[in-house]
mmCIF file as gemmi writes it, N, C-alpha and C atoms, coordinates in Angstrom:
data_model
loop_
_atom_site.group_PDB
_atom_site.id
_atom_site.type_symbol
_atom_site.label_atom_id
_atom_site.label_alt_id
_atom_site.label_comp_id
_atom_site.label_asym_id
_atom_site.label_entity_id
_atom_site.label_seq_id
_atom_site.pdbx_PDB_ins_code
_atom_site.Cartn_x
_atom_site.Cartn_y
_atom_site.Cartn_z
_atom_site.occupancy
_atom_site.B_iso_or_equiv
_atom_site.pdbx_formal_charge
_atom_site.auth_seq_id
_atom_site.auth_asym_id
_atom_site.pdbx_PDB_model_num
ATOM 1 N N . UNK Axp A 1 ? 0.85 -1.182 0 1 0 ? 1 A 1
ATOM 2 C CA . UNK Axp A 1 ? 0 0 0 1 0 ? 1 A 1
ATOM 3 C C . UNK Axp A 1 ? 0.893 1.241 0 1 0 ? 1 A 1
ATOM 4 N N . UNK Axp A 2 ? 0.572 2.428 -0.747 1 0 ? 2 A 1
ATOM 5 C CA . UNK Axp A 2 ? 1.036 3.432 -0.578 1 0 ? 2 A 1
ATOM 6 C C . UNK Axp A 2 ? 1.284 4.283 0.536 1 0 ? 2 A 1
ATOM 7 N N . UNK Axp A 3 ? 2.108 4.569 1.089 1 0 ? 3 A 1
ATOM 8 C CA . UNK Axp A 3 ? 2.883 5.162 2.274 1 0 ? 3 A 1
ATOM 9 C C . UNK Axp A 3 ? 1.753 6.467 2.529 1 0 ? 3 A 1
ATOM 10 N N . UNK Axp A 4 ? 1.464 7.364 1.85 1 0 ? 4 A 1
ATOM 11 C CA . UNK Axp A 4 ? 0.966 8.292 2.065 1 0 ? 4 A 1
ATOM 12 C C . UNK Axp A 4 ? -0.955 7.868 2.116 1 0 ? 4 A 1
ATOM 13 N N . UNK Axp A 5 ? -1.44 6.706 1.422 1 0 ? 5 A 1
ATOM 14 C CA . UNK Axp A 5 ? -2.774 6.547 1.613 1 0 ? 5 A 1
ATOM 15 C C . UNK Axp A 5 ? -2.591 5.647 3.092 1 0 ? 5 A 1
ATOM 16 N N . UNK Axp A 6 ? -1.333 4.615 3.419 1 0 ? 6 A 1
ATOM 17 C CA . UNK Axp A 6 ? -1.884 4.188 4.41 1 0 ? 6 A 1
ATOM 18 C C . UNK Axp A 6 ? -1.728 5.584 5.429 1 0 ? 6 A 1
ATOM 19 N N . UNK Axp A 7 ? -1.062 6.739 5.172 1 0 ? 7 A 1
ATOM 20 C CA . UNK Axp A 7 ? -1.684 7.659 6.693 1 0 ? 7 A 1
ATOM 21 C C . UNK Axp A 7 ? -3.016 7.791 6.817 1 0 ? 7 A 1
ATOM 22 N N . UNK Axp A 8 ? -2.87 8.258 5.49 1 0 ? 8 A 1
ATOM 23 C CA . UNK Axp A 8 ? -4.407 8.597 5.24 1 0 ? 8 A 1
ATOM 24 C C . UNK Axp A 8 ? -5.447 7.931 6.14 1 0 ? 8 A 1
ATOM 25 N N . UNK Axp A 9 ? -5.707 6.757 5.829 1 0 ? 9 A 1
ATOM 26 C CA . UNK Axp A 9 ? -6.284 5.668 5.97 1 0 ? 9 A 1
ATOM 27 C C . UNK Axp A 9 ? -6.099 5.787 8.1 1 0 ? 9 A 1
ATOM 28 N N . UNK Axp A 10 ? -5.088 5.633 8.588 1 0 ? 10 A 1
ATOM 29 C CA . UNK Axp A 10 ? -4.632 5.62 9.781 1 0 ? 10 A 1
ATOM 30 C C . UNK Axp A 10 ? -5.433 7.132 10.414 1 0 ? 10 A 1
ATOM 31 N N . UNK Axp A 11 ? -5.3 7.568 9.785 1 0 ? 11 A 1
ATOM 32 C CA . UNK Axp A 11 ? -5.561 9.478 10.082 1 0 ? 11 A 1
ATOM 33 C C . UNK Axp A 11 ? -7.341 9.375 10.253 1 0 ? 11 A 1
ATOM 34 N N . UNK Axp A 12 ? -7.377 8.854 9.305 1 0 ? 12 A 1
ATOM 35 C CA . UNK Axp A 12 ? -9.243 8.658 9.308 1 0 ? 12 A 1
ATOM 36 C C . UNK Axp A 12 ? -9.398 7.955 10.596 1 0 ? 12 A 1
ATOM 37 N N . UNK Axp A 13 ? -8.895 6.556 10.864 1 0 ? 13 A 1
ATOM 38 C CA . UNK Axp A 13 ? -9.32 5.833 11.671 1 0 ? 13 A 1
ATOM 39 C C . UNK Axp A 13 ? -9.251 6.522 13.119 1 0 ? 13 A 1
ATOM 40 N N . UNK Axp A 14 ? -7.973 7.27 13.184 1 0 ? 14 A 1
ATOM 41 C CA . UNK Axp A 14 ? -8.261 8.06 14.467 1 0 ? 14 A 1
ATOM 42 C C . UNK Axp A 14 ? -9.026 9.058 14.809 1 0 ? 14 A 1
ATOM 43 N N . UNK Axp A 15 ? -9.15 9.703 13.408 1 0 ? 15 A 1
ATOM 44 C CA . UNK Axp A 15 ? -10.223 10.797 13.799 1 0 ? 15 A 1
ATOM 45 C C . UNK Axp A 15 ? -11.577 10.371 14.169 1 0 ? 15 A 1
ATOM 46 N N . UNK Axp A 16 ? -11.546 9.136 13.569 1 0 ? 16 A 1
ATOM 47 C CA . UNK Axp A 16 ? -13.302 8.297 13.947 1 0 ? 16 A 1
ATOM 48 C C . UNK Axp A 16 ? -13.25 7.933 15.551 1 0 ? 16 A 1
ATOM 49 N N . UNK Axp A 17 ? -12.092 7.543 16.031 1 0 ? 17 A 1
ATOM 50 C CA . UNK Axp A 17 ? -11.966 6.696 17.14 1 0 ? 17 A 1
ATOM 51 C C . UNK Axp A 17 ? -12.294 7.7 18.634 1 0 ? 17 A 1
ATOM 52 N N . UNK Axp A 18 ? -11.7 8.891 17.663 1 0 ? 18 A 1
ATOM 53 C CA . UNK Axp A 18 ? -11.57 10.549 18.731 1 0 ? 18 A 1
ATOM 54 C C . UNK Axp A 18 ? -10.615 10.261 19.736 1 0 ? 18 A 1
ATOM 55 N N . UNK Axp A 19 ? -9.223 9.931 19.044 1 0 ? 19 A 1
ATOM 56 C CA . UNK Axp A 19 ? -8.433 9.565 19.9 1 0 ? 19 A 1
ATOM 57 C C . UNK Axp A 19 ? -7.364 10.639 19.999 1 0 ? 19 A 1
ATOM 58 N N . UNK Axp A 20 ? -6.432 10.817 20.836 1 0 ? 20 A 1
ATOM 59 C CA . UNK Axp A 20 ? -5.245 11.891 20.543 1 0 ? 20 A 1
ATOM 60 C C . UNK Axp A 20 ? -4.091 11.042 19.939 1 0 ? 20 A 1
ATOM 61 N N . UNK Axp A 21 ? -3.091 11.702 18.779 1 0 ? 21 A 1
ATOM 62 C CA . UNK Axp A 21 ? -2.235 11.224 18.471 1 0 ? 21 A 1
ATOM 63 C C . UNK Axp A 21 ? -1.164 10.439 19.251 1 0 ? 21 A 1
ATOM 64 N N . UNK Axp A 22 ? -1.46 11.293 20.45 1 0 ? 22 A 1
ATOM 65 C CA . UNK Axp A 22 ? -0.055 10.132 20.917 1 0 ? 22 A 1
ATOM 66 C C . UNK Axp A 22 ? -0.681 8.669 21.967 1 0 ? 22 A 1
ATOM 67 N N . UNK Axp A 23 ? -1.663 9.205 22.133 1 0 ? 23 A 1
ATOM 68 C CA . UNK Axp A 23 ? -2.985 7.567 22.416 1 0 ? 23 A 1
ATOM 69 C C . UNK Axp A 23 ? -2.791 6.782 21.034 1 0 ? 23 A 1
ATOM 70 N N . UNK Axp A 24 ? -2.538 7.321 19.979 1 0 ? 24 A 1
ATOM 71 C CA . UNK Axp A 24 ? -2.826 6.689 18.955 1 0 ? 24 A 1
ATOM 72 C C . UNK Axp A 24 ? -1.683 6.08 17.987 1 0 ? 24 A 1
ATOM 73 N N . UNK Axp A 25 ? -0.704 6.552 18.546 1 0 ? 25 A 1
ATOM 74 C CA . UNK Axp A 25 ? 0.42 5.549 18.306 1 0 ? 25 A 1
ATOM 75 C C . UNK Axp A 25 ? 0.731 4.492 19.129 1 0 ? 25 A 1
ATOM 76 N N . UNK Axp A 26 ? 0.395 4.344 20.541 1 0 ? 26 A 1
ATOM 77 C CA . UNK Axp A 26 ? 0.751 3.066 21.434 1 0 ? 26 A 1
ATOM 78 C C . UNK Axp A 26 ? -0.4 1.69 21.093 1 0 ? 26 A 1
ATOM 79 N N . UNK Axp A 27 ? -1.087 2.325 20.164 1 0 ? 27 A 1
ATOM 80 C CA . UNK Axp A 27 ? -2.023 0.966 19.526 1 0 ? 27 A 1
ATOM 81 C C . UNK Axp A 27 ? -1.023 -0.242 18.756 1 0 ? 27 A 1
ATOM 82 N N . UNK Axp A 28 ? -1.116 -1.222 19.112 1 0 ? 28 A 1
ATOM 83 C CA . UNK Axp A 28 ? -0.568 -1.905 17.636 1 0 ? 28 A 1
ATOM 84 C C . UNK Axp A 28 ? -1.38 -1.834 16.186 1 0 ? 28 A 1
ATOM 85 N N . UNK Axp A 29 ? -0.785 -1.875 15.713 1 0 ? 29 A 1
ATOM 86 C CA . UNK Axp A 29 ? -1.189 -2.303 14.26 1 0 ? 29 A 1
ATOM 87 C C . UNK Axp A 29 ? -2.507 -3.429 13.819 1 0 ? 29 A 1
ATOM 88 N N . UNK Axp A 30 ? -2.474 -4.297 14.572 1 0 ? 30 A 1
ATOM 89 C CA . UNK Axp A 30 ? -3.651 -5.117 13.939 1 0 ? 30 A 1
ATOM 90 C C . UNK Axp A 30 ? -4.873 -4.803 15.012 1 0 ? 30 A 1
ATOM 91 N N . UNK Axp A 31 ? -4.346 -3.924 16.079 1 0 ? 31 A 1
ATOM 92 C CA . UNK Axp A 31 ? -5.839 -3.274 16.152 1 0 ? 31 A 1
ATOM 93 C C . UNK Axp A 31 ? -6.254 -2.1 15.642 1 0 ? 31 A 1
ATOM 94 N N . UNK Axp A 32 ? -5.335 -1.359 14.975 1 0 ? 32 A 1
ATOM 95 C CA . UNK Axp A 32 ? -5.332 -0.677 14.128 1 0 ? 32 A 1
ATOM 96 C C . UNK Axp A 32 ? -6.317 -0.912 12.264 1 0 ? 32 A 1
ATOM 97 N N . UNK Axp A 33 ? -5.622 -2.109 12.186 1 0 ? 33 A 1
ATOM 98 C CA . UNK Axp A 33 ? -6.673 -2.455 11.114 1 0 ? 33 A 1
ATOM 99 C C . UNK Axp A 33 ? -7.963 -3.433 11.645 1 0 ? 33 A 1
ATOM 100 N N . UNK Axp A 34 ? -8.259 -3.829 12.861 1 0 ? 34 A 1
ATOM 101 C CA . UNK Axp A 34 ? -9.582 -3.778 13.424 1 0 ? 34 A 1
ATOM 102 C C . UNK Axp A 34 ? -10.682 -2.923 13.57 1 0 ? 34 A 1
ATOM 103 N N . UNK Axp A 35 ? -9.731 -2.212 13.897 1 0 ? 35 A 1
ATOM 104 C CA . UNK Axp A 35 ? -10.906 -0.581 13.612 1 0 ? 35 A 1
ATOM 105 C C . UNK Axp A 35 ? -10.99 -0.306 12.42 1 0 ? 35 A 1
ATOM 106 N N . UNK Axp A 36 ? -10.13 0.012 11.122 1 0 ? 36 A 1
ATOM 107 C CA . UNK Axp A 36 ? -10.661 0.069 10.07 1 0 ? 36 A 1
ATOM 108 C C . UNK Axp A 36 ? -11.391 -1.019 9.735 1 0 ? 36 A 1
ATOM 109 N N . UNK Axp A 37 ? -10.988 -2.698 9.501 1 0 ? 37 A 1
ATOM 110 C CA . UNK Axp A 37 ? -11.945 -3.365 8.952 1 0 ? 37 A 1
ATOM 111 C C . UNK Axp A 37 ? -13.819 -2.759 9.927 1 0 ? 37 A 1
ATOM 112 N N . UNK Axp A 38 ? -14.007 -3.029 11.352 1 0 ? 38 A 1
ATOM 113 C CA . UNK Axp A 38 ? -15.108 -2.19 11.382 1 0 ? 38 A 1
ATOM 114 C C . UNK Axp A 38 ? -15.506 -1.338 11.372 1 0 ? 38 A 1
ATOM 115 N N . UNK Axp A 39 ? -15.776 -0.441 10.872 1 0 ? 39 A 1
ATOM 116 C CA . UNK Axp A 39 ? -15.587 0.705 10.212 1 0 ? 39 A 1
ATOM 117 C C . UNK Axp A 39 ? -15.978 0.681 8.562 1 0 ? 39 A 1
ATOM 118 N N . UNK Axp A 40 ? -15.991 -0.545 8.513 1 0 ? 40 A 1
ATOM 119 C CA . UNK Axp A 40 ? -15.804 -0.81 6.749 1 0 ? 40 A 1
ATOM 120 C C . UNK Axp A 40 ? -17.152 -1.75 6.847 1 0 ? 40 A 1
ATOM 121 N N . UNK Axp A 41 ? -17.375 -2.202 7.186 1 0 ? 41 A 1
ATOM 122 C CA . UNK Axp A 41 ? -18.61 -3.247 7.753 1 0 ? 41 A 1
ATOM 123 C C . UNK Axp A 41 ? -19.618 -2.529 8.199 1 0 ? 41 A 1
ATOM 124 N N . UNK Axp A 42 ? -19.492 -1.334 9.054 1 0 ? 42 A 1
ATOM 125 C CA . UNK Axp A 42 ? -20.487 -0.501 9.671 1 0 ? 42 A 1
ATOM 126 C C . UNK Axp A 42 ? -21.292 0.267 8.262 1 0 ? 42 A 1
ATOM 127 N N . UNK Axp A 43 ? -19.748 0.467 7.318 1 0 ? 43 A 1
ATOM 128 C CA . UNK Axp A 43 ? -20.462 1.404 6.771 1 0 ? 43 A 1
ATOM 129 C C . UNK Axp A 43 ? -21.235 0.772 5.439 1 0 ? 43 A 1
ATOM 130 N N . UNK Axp A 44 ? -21.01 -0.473 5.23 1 0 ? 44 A 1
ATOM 131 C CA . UNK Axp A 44 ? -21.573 -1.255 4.461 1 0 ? 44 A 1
ATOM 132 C C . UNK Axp A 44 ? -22.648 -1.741 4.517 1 0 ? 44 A 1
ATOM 133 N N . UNK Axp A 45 ? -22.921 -1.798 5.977 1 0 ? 45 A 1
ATOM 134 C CA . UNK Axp A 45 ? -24.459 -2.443 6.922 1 0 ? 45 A 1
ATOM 135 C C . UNK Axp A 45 ? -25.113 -1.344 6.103 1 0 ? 45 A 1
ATOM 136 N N . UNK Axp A 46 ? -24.716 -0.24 7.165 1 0 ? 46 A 1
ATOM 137 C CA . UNK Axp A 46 ? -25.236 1.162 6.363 1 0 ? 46 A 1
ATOM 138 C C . UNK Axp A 46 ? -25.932 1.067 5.145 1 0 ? 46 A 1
ATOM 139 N N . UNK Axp A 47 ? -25.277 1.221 3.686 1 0 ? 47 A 1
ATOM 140 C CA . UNK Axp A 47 ? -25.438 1.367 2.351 1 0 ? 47 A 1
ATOM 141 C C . UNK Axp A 47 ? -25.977 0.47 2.546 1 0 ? 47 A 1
ATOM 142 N N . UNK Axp A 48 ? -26.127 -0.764 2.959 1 0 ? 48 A 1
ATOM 143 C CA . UNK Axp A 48 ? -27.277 -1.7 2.519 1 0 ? 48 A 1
ATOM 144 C C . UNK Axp A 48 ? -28.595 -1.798 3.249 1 0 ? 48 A 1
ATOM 145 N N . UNK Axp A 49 ? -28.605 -1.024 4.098 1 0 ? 49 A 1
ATOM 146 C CA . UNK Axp A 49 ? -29.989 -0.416 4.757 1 0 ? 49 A 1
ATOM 147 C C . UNK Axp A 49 ? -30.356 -1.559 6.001 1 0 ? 49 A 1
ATOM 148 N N . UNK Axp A 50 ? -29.047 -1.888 6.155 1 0 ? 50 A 1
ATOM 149 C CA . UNK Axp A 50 ? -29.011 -2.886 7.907 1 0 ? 50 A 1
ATOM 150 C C . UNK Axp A 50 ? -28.25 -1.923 8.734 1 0 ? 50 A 1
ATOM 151 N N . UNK Axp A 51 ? -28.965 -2.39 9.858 1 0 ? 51 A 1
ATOM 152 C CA . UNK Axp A 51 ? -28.715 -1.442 11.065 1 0 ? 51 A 1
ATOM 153 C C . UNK Axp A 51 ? -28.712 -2.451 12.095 1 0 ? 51 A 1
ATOM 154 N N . UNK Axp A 52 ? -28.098 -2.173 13.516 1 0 ? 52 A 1
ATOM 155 C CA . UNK Axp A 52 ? -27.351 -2.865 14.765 1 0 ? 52 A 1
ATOM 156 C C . UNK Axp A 52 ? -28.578 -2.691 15.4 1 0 ? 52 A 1
């Protein structure tokens, strides 16, 4: 993946999470892409008109 989309990508996830940057570096990584994969699922429920 591209260096600059995965910030991207990282940057989103924290701003969703409402976390502070430096909370948000002591995460590892694969909970890092936990939160994006849900996040990606939420918003898919979404578009398909399912809800929690």
């Amino acid at each position: 993946m591209n260096q600059d989309l995965r910030k991207k990508y990282y940057e989103l996830a924290r701003i969703s999470a409402g976390m502070q940057e430096r909370e948000w570096r002591q995460i590892p990584p694969i909970t890092l892409l936990t939160f994006v994969i849900d996040y990606l699922i939420d918003k898919l429920e979404i578009e398909r008109g399912e809800d929690d």
